[in-house]
C-alpha positions as CSV (number, residue, x, y, z in Angstrom):
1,X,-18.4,-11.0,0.3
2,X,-15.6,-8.6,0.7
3,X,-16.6,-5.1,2.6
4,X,-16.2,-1.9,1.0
5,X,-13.1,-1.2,3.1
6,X,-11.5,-4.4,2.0
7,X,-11.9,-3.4,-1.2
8,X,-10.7,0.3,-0.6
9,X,-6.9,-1.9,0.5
10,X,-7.0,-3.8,-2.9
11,X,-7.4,-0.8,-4.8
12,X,-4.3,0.6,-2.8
13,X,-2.4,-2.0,-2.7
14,X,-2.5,-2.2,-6.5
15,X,-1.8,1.6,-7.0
16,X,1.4,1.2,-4.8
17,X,3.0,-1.3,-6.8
18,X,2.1,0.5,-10.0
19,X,3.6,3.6,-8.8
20,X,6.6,1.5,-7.5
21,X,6.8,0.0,-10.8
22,X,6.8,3.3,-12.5
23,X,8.9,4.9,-10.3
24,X,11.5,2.3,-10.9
25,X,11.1,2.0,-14.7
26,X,12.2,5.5,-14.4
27,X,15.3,5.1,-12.9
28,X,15.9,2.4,-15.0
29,X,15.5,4.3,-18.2
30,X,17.6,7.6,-16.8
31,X,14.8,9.7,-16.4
32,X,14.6,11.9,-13.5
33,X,11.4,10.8,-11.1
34,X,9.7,13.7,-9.6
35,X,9.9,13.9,-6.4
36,X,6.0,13.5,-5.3
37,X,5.7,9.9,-6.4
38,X,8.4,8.7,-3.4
39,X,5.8,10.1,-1.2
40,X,3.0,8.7,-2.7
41,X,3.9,5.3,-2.7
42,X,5.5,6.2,1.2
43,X,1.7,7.2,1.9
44,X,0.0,4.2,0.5
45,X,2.9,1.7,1.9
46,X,1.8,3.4,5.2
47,X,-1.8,3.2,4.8
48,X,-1.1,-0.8,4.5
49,X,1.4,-1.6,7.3
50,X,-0.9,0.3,9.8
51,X,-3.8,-1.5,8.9
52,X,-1.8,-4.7,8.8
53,X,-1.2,-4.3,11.8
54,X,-4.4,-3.5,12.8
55,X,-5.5,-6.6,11.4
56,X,-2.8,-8.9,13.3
57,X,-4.2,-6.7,17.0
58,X,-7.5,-7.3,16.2
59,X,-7.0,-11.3,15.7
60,X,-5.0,-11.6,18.5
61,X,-7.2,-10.1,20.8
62,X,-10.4,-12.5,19.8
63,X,-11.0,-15.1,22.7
64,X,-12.5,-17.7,19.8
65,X,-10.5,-17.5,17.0
């Protein structure tokens, strides 16, 4: 069973790469992307490499795998 947090990163990770997707449909199609959705997917690609990394700390310092 997967914990609320775990969830929580799904949902994020999912948002990010519609965001990505939409920021990059607009630059394909010529229209000019505002300039909050860079930061948003900046935030949520942030929010995922920290706890990535958290993730890789956390294994690594187990004794038992």
């Amino acid at each position: 069973m997967k914990s609320t947090f775990d969830l929580m990163r799904l949902w994020a990770m999912l948002t990010g790469l519609v965001l990505a997707g939409w920021y990059f449909g607009e630059l394909y199609f010529g229209a000019k992307p505002t300039d909050t959705l860079p930061m948003l997917i900046a935030a949520i690609g942030g929010f995922e490499l920290f706890h990535c990394a958290q993730d890789i700390l956390i294994k690594r310092g187990r004794t038992n795998g």
